[in-house]
C-alpha positions as CSV (number, residue, x, y, z in Angstrom):
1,X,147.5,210.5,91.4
2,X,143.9,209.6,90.1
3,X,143.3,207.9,86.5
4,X,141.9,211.8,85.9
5,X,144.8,213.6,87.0
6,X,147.2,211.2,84.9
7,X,145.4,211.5,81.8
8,X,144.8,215.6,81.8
9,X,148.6,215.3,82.0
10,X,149.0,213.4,79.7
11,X,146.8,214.8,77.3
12,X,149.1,218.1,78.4
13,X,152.2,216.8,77.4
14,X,150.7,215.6,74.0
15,X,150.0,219.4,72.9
16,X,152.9,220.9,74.4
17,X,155.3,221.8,71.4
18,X,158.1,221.3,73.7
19,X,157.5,217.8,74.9
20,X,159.8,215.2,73.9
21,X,158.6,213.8,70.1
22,X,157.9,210.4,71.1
23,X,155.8,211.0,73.5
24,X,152.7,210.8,71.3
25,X,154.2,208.1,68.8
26,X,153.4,204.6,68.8
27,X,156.2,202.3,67.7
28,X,156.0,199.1,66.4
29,X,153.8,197.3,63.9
30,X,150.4,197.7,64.8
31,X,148.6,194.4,66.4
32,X,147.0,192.4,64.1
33,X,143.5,191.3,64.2
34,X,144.0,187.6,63.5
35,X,147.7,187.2,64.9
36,X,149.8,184.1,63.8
37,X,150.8,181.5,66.1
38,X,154.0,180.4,66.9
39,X,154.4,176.3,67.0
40,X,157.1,174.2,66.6
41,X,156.5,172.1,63.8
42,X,159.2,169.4,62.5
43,X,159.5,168.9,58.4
44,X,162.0,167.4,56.3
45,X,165.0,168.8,55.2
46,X,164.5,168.9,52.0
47,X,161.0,170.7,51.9
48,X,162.4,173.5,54.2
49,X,165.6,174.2,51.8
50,X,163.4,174.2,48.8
51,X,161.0,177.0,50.5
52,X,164.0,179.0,51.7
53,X,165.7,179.1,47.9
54,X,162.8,180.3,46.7
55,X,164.2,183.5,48.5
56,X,162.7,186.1,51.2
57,X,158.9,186.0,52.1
58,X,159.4,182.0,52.8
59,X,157.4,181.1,55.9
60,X,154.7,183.2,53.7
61,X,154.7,181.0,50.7
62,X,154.9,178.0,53.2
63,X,151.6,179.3,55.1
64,X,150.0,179.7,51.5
65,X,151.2,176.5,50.7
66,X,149.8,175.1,53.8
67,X,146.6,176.9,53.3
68,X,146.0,176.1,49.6
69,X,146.6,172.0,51.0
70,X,144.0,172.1,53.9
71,X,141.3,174.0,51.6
72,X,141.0,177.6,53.2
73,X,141.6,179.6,50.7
């Protein structure tokens, strides 16, 4: 099958009342445009527990926190 043939298909199946409903959704959160990145990254305790008190949304306040600190805001 050519890159042609695959996509008139698929373009097909996208109109076609019958076809299955998540055939044209896209799941997922979209992609961001500046993604975060995953580290490890060792703190005290104490610092952690008082960021994770504060409730849900955490890790945001802490990136806040930690861009407030090195001036990037």
């Amino acid at each position: 099958m050519t890159v042609e043939e695959d996509a008139a298909i698929t373009a097909a199946a996208r109109t076609d009342p019958d076809a299955q409903p998540n055939l044209a959704a896209k799941r997922g959160r979209p992609r961001s445009e500046q993604p975060k990145v995953a580290i490890l990254l060792r703190l005290d305790p104490d610092i952690v527990e008082s960021f994770k008190r504060s409730g849900a949304g955490w890790q945001t306040r802490m990136n806040a926190a930690l861009r407030k600190a090195a001036d990037l805001d």
